[in-house]
C-alpha positions in Angstrom: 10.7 9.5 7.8 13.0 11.1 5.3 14.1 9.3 2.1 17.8 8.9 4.2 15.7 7.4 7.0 13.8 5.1 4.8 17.2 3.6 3.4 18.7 2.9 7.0 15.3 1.1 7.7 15.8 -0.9 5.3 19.3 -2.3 6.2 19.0 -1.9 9.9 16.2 -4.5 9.6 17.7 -6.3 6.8 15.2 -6.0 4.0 17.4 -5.1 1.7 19.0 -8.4 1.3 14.9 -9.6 0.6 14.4 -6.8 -1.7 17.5 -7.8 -3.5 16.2 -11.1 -3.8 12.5 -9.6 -5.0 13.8 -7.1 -7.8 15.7 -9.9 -9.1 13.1 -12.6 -9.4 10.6 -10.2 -10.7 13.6 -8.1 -13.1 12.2 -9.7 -16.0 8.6 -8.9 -15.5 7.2 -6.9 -18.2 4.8 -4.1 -18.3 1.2 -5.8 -18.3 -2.0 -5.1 -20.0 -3.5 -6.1 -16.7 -1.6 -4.3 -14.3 1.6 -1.9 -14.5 3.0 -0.1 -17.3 6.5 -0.2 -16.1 8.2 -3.1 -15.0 8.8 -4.5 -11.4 12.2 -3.6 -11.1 12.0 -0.1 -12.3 9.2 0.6 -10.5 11.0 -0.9 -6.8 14.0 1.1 -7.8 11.9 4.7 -8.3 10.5 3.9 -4.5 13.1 1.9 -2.7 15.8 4.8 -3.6 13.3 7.6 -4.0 14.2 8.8 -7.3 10.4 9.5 -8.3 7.6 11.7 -6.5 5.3 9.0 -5.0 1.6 10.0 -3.9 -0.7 12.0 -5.8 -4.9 12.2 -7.1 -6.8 9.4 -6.8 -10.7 8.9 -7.2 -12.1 5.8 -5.7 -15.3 4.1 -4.1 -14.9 3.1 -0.4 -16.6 0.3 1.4 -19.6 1.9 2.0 -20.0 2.9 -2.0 -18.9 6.9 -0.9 -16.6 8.3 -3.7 -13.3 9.2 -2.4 -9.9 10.8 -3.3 -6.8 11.7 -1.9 -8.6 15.3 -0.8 -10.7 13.7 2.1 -7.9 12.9 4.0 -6.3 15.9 4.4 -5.3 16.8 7.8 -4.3 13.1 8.9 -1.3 11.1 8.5 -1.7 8.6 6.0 -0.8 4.6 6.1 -1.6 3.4 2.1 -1.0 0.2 1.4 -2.2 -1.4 -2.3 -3.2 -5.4 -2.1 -6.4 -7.6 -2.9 -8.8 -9.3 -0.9 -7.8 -13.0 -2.2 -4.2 -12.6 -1.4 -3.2 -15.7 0.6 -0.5 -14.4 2.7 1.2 -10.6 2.9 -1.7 -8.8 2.4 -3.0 -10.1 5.5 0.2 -10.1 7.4 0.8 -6.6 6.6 -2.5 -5.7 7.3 -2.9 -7.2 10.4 0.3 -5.0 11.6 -1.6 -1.7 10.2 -4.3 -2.1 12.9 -1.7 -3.7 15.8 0.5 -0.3 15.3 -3.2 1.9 15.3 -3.8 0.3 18.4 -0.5 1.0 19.7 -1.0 4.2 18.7 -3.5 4.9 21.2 -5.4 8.2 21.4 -2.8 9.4 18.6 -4.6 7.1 16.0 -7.2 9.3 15.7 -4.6 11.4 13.6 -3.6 8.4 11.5 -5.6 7.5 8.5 -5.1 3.4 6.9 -6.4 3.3 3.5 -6.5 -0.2 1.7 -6.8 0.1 -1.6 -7.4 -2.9 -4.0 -5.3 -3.9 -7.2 -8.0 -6.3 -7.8 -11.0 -4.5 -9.2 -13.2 -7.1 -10.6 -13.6 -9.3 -7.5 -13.2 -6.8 -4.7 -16.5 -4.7 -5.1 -16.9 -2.6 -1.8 -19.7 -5.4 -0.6 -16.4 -7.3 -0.4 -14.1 -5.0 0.8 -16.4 -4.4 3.3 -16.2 -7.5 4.5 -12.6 -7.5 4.6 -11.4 -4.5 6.0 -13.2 -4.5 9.3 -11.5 -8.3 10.6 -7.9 -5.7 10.2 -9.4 -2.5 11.9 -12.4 -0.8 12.6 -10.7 2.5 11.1 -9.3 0.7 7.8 -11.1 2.0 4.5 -10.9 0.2 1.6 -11.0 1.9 -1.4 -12.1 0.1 -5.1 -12.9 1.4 -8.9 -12.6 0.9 -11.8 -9.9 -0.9 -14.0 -8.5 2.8 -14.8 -9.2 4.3 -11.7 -7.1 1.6 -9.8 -4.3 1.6 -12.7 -3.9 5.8 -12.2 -3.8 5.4 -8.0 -1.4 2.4 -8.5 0.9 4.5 -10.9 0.7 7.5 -8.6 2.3 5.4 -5.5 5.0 3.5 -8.5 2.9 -0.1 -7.6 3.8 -2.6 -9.6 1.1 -5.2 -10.0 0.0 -7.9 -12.8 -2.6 -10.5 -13.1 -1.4 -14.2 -13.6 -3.5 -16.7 -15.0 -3.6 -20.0 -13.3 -3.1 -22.4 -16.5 -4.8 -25.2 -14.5 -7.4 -23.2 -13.7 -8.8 -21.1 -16.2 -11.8 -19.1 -14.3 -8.9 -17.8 -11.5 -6.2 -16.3 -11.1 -3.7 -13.9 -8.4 -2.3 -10.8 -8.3 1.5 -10.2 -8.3 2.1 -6.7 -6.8 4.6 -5.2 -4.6 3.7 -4.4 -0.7 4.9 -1.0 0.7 3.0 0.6 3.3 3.3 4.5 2.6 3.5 6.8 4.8 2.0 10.2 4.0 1.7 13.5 5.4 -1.2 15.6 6.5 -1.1 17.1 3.1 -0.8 14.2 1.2 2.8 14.4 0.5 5.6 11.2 0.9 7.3 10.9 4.0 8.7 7.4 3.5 7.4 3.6 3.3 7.3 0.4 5.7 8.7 -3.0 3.9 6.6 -5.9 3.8 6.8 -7.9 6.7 7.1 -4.4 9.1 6.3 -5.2 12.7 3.5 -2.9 14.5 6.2 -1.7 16.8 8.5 -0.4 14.0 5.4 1.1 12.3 4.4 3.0 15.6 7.8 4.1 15.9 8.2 5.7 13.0 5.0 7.3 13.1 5.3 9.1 15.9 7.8 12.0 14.7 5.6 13.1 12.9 2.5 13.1 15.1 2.8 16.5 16.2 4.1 18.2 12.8 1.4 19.9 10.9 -1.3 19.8 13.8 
């Protein structure tokens, strides 16, 4: 999925119009201490538009406490998607049509890689994330680290995420982040991403192009 065919997604489906309406209820979110460096709206720009290189190193603990980076999935197309455990509603929705389009997939998913990894460090140890992962698909990993760990992989793939306080609440709080899926090649480079809200069958068929490149 080149960057060209990324855009036409977009307005063939008509995310755009949502995205619209995303960049400008989160245009005046700042950098954050907690979470990104850059704002929300530059960040969504740099992917939605591809003016940045997306992808890149990370080192991080999977669910099973094995450490991890970008170099252990070479060879397999990659599906990366960057949420949190206690997210109440896209993360799962999204998720949930990561391991309908591997199922779709077939045979072919053995060639398709779905990495999960968490913006939310301090509650999603990998006892929880492996909890989590596994109700999505059995071949989901879910990656964790620490604070700076999860800050570098996030700015790698331009994720914009922040922590919000609940003022009513003091001991909780969410995670406002953006929700691409990415789509990666066997060597780890960009091919394109999936907006939130995706179905399984548009996943699959975007994914399948590129099934038999690189083999």
């Amino acid at each position: 999925m080149t960057s060209r065919a990324a855009r036409a997604f977009w307005y063939r489906t008509g995310i755009a119009a949502m995205a619209a309406l995303w960049l400008g209820c989160w245009s005046a979110a700042p950098a954050s201490a907690q979470g990104s460096s850059r704002s929300a709206a530059e960040l969504m720009d740099a992917v939605m538009w591809n003016r940045e290189p997306i992808g890149g190193a990370f080192q991080l603990i999977d669910q099973s406490g094995h450490a991890r980076s970008e170099r252990d999935y070479r060879g397999r197309l990659l599906l990366v998607y960057f949420g949190f455990t206690y997210c109440p509603d896209i993360c799962p929705t999204d998720l949930q049509a990561i391991g309908l389009a591997m199922d779709r997939l077939g045979a072919d998913a053995a060639h398709v890689q779905p990495l999960f990894i968490t913006l939310d460090p301090e509650r999603d140890t990998r006892e929880q994330l492996a909890q989590y992962v596994p109700m999505f698909h059995p071949k989901l990993i879910g990656l964790t680290g620490s604070t700076a760990a999860i800050h570098a992989a996030a700015e790698a793939y331009r994720v914009y995420y922040k922590r919000v306080d609940f003022d009513d609440r003091p001991a909780d709080y969410t995670v406002d982040h953006s929700a691409f899926v990415y789509l990666m090649d066997r060597d780890g480079k960009y091919l394109g991403f999936f907006p939130p809200g995706t179905s399984a069958e548009k996943m699959v068929d975007m994914i399948r192009p590129y099934l038999g490149i690189g083999k």
